[in-house]
BAFI-574274 format. One line per field, with one value per residue (C-alpha): residue number from 1; chain; x, y, z. Coordinates in Angstrom, 1 decimal. Each point is the difference from the previous one (the first is absolute). Layout:
BEGIN
n = c(NUM:...)
chain = c(A:...)
east = c(X:...)
north = c(Y:...)
up = c(Z:...)
//
This chain:
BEGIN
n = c(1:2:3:4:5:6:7:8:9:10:11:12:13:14:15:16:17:18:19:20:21:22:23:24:25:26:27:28:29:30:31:32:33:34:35:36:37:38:39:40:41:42:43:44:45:46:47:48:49:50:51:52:53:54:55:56:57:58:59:60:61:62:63:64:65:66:67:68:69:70:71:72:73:74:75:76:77:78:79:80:81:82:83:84:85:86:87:88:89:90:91:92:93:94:95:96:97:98:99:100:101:102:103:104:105:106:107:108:109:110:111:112:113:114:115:116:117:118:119:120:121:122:123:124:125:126:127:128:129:130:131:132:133:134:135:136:137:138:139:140:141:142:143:144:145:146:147:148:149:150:151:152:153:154:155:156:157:158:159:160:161:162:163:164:165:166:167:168:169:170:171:172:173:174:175:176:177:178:179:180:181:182:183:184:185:186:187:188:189:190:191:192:193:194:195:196:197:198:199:200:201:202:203:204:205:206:207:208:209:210:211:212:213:214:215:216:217:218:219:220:221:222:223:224:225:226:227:228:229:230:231:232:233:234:235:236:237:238:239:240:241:242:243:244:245:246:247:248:249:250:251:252:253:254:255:256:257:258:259:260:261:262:263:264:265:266:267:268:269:270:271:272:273:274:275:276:277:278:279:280:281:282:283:284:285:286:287:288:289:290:291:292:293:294:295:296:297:298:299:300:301:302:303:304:305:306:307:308:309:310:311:312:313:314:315:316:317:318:319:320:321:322:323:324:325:326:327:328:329:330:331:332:333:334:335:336:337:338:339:340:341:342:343:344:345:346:347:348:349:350:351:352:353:354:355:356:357:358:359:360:361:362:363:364:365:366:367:368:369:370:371:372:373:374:375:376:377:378:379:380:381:382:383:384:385:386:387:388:389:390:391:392:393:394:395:396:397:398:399:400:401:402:403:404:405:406:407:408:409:410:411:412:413:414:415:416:417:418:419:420:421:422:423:424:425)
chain = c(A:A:A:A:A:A:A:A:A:A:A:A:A:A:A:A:A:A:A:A:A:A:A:A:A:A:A:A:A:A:A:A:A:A:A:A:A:A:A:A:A:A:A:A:A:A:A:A:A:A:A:A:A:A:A:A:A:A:A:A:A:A:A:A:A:A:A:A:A:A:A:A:A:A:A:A:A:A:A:A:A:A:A:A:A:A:A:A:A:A:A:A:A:A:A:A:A:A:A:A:A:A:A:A:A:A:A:A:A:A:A:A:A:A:A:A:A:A:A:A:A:A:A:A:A:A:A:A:A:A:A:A:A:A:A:A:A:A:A:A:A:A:A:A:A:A:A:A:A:A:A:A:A:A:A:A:A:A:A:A:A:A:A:A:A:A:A:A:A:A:A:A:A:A:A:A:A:A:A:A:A:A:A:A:A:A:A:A:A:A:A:A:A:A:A:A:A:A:A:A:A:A:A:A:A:A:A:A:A:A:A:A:A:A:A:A:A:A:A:A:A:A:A:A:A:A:A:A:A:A:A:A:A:A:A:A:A:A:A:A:A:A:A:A:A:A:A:A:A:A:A:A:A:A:A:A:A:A:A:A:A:A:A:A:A:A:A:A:A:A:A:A:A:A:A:A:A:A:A:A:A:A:A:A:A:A:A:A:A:A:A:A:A:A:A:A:A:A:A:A:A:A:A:A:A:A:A:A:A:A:A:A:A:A:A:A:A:A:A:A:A:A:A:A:A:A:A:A:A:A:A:A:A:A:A:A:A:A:A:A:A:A:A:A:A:A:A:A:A:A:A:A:A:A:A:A:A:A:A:A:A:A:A:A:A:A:A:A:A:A:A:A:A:A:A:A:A:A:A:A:A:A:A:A:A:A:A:A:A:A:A:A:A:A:A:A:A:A:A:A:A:A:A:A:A:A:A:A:A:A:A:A:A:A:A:A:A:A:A:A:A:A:A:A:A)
east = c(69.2:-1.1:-1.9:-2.3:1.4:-2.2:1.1:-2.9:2.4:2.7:0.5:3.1:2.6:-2.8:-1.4:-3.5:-0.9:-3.0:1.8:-0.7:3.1:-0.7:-3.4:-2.2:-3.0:2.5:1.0:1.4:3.3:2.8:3.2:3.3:1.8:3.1:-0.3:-1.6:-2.6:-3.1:-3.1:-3.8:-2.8:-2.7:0.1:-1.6:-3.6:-0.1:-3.4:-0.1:2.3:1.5:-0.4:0.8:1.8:-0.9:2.3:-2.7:0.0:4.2:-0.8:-2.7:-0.4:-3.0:0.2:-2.0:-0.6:-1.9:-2.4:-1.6:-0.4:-1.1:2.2:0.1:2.7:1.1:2.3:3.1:2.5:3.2:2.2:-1.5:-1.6:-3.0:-3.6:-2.0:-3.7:-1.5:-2.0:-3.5:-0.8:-2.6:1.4:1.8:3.3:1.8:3.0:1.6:1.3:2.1:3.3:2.5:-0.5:-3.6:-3.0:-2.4:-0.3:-2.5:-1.1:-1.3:-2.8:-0.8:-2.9:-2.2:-2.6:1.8:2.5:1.8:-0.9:2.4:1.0:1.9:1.2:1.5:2.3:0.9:-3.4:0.4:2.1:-3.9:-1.1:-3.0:0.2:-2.0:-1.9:2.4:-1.2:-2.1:-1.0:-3.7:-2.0:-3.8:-2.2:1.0:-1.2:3.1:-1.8:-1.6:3.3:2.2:3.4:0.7:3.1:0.1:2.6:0.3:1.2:2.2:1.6:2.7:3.1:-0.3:-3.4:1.9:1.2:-3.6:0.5:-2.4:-0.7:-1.5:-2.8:-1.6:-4.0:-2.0:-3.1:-4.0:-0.7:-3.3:2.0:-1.7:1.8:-2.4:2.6:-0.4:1.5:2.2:3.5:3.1:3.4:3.4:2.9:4.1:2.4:3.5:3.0:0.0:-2.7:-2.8:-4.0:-0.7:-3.6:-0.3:-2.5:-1.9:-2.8:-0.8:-0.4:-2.1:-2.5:0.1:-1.0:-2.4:-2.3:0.9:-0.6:3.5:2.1:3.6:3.3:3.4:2.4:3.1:1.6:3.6:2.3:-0.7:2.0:-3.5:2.4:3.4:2.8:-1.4:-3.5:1.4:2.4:-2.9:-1.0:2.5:2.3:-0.7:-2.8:-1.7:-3.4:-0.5:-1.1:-2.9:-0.8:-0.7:-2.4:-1.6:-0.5:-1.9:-1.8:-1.6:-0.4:-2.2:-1.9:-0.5:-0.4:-3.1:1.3:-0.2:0.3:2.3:-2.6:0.2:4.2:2.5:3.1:2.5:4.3:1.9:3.7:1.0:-3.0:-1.4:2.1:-1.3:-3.8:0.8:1.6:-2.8:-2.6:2.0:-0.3:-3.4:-1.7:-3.3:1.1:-0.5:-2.8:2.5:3.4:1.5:4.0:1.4:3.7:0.5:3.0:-1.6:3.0:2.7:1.9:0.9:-0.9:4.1:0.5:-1.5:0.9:0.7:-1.7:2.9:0.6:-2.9:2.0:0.4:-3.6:-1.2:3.2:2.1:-1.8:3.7:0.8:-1.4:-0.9:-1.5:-1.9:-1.9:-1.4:-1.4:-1.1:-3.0:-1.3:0.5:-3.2:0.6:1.0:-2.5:-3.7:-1.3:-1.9:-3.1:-1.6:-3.6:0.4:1.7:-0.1:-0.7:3.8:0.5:3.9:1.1:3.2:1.5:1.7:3.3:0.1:4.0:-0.5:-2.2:-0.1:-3.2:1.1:-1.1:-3.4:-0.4:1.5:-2.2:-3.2:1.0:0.9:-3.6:-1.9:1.3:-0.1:-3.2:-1.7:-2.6:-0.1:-0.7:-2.4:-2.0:0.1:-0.8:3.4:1.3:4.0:0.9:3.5:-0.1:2.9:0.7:2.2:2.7:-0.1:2.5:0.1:-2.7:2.1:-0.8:-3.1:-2.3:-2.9:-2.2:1.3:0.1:-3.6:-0.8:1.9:-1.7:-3.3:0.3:1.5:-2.7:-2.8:1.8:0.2:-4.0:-0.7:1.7:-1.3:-3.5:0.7:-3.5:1.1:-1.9:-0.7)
north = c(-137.2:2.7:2.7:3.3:3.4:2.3:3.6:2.3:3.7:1.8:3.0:1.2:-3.0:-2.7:-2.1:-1.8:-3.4:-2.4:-3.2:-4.0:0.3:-1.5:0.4:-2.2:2.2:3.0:3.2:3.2:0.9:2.9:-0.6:2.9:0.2:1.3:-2.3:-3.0:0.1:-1.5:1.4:-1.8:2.4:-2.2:-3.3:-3.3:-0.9:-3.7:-0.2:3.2:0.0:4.0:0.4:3.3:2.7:4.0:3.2:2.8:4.0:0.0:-2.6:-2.2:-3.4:-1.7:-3.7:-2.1:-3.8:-3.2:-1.5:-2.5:0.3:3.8:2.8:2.9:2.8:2.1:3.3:-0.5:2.5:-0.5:0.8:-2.0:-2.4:0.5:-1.2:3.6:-0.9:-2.6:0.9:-1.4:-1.4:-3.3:-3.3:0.6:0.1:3.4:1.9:3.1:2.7:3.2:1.9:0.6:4.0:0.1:-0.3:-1.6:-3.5:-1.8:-3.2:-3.0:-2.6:-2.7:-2.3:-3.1:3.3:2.8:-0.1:2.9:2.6:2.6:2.1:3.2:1.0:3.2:-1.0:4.2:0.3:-2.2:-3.6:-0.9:1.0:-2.2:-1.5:1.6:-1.3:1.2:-1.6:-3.8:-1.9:-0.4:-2.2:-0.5:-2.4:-1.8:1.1:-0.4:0.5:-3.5:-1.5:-1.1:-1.6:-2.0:-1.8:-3.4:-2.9:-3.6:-2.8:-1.8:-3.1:-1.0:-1.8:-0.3:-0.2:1.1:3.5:1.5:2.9:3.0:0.7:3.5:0.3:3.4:-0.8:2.7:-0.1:1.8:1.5:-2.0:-3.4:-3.2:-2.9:-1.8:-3.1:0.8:3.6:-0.8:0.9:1.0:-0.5:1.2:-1.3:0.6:-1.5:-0.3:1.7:2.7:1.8:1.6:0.2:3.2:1.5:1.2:1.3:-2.1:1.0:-3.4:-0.9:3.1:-1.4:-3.7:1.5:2.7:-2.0:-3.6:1.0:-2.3:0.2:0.4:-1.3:0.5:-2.4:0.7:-3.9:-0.8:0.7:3.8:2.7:0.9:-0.4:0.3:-2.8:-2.6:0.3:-0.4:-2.9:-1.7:-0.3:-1.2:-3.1:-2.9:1.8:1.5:-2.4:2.4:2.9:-2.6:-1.1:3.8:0.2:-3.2:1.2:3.7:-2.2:-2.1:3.1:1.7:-3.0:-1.1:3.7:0.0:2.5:-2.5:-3.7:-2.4:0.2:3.8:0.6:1.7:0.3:2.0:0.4:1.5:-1.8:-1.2:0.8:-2.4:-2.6:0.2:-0.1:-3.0:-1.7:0.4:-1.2:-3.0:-0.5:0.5:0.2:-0.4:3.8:1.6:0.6:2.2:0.5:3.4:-0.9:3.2:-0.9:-2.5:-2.3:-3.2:-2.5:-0.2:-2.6:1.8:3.8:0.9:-1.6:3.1:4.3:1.2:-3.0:-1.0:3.0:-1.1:-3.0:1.8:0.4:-3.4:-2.6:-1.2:-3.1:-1.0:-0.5:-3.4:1.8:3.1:-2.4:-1.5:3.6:0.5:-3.7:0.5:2.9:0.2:0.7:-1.5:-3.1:0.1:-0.2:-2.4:-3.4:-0.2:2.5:0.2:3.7:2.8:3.5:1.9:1.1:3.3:0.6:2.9:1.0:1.8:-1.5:1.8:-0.2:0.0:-0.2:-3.0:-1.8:-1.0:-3.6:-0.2:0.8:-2.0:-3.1:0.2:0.7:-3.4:-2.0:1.2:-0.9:-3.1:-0.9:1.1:1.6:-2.9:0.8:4.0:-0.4:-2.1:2.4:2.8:1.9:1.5:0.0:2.6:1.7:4.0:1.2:3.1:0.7:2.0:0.6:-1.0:-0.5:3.0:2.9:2.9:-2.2:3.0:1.3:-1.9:-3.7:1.0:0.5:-2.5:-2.6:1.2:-0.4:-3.4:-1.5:1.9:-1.4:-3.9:0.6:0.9:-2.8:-2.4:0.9:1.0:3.4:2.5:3.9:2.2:3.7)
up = c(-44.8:-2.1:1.0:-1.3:-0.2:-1.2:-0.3:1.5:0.4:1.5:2.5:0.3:0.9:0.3:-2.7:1.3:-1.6:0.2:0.5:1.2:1.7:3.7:-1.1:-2.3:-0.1:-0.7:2.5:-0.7:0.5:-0.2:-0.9:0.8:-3.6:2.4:3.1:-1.4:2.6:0.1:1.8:0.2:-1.2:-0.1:1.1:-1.4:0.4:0.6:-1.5:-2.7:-2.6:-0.3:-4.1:-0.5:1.6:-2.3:1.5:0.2:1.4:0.6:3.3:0.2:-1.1:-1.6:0.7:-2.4:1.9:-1.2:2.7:-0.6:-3.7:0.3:0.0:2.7:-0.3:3.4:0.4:2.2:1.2:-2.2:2.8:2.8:-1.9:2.1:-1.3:0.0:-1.6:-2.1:-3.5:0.0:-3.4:-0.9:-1.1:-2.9:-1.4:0.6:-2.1:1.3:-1.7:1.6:0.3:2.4:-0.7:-0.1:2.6:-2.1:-0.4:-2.0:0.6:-2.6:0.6:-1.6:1.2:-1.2:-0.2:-1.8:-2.2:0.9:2.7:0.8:3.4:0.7:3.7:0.3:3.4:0.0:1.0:2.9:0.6:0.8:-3.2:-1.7:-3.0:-2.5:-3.3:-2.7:-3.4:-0.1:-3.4:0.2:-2.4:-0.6:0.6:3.1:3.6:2.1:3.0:-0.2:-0.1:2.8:0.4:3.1:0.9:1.9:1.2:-1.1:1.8:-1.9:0.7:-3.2:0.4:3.9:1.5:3.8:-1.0:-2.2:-1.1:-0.9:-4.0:-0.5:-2.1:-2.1:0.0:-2.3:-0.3:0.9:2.6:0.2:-0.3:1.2:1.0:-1.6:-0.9:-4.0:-1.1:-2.3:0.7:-2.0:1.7:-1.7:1.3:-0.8:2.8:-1.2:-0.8:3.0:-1.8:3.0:-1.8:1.5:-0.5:-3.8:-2.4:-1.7:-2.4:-1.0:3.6:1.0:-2.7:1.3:3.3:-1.0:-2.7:0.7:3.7:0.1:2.6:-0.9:2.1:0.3:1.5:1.4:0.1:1.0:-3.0:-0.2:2.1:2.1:3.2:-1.4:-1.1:2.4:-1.4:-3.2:1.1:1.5:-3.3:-2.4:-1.0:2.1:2.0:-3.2:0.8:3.1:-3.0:-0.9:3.4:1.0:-3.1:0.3:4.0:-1.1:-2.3:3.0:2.3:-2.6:0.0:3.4:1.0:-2.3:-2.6:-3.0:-0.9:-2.5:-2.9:0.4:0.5:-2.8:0.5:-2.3:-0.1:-3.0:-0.4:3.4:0.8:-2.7:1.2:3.8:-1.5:-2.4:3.0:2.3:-2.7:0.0:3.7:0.8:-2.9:2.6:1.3:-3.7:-2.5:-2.4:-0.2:-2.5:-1.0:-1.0:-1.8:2.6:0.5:-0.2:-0.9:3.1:-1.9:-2.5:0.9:0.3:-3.9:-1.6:0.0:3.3:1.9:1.0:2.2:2.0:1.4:3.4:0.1:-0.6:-0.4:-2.3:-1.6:-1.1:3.1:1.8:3.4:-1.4:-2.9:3.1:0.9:-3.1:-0.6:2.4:-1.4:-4.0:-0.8:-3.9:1.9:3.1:-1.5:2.1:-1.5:-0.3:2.5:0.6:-0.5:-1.9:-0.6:-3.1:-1.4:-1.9:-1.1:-1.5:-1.8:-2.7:-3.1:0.7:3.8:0.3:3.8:0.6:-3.3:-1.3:-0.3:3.8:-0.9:-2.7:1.9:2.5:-2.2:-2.0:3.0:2.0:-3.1:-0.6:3.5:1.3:-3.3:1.0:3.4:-1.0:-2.4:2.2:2.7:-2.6:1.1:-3.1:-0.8:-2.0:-1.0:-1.4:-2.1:-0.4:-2.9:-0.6:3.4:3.1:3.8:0.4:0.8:-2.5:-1.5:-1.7:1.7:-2.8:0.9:3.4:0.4:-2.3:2.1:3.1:-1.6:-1.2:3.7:1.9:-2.7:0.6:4.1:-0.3:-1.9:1.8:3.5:-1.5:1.1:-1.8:-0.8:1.9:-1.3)
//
């Protein structure tokens, strides 16, 4: 078995590493260049995963973890490995930056609020030390103060209804929130490839919630790396339908906890992230009112055929392969658009004409195949099916601030219209 080794620093004859060695959520560990031996600084947290480990003032520690999809940092004794205070910060996702030979550290926060909010603790002052404001990105015309983002835990059942497990979930919304049944709600969604959705900045988001008075969600579903390799491993290959099963469950606790309905429900996923949205729309359809594919992988069969899909094999099978075809079979959503259902959500797919990553042949499968299937059924429903290509443009990384916000505009404009969301100044 292969393991992590992830050089940290070195004092004198030891070299420390961050490692999965004897420890799936990663420890610390020291290792004698001259007698080979090898000492536990910190060990494993069975429920945190340790993500970080930053050398600061000659021999401290500052110990960046991931709980529950937030991030808290603590300072540890190098030598002892011993746990000496924990950094209060809100939910966000945290960065670190400091030296061995200096006292200051400064600390990074990013949240579904801010975009950037910045910390400096001078531990020369005192180990105690606060953190202090250092430098924050403020923007106009939004009052932070009526905005809140709570975090709650969703039963879900997947693949084996005797062993539930609970999917996270990022809700941001007003303060003055009713759970009137029919706010309309925005949920984005990744799950796959070991890849955690911490909180993140979101401007298009911030003005869904502020002047749609929307309320906008994050799921953390099986695929991801929210709690390490065997969150991620409960989600892929031939237990991949667990990732929809934990957003089709948030879906339903919105709505029997009174937060929203179907007729008022968007979901969103860009790439895999795509694919899990395009999946669950082709489950229950009922569940959805709007569903945003961003670059999404929408053909299993043939996925692996074309650039570097075939590198995603590990993630979702081989469809060469009889076995592995059957994991995929199930949830293709090119090949899974179910017949004739009373109901289906408005579809908005976006891609770019030169996307090397996720060719846009997906999209425009899919987009042929939905209208030809249940083009009917849509129009009838008055549930729109739209694709938006952006050319000369790729996968998204390194898109222009000008077709960025343009691309925000247009899929916040569709997710209003779909769910009958009204702007609010």
């Amino acid at each position: 078995m292969d393991f992590i080794y992830d050089f940290v620093t070195s004092q004198g004859d030891l070299l420390y590493f961050r490692t999965t060695a004897q420890a799936q959520n990663f420890r610390l560990i020291s290792m004698n260049i001259k007698t080979k031996e090898i000492k536990e600084i910190i060990s494993e947290d069975k429920n945190n995963i340790l993500e970080d480990v930053t050398r600061v003032y000659e021999k401290y520690f500052v110990v960046r973890y991931l709980a529950d999809v937030k991030s808290i940092i603590y300072l540890y004794d190098m030598e002892s490995g011993k746990q000496l205070r924990k950094f209060d910060l809100p939910i966000g996702t945290i960065s670190v930056w400091g030296d061995q030979h200096e006292s200051e550290i400064f600390v990074r926060l990013e949240s579904f609020l801010s975009p950037t909010i910045i910390y400096i603790c001078n531990l020369a002052d005192s180990l105690d030390a606060p953190l202090t404001l250092f430098k924050q990105i403020e923007f106009q015309g939004i009052d932070l103060n009526e905005l809140i983002t709570e975090q709650v835990f969703v039963d879900s059942d997947g693949l084996d209804p005797s062993n539930p497990v609970k999917v996270p979930m990022f809700l941001v919304h007003r303060k003055n929130l009713q759970k009137t049944g029919d706010n309309p709600t925005h949920i984005y969604v990744y799950g796959g490839f070991s890849h955690a959705m911490k909180p993140f900045f979101s401007i298009g988001a911030l003005l869904w919630i502020y002047h749609f008075h929307g309320i906008f969600a994050v799921a953390n579903v099986r695929g991801g790396a929210e709690y390490g390799e065997a969150w991620h491993r409960d989600g892929y290959k031939s237990k991949k339908i667990n990732t929809y099963y934990d957003l089709n469950a948030c879906a339903e606790w919105l709505i029997s906890e009174k937060y929203t309905q179907p007729n008022k429900v968007s979901i969103a996923g860009g790439s895999n992230g795509g694919l899990t949205v395009a999946a669950c729309a082709n489950m229950r359809p009922d569940l959805f009112a709007n569903v945003i594919i961003q670059v999404g992988v929408l053909d299993l069969y043939r996925y692996h055929k074309f650039t570097i899909g075939y590198y995603w094999c590990g993630e979702f099978g081989n469809p060469d392969i009889p076995e592995e075809f059957e994991w995929v079979k199930s949830i293709s959503p090119l090949h899974n658009i179910p017949k004739d259902p009373k109901t289906y959500p408005a579809i908005l797919m976006t891609t770019g004409d030169h996307d090397d990553r996720v060719v846009p042949a997906h999209s425009f499968k899919y987009a042929a195949q939905l209208q030809y299937q249940l083009g009917e059924t849509m129009n009838r429903l008055g549930r729109p099916l739209i694709v938006r290509i952006d050319v000369r443009a790729g996968h998204g990384a390194g898109k222009p601030t000008i077709k960025r916000i343009e691309e925000i505009a247009d899929t916040y404009s569709f997710i209003s219209y779909a769910l009958g969301a009204q702007w609010h100044d």
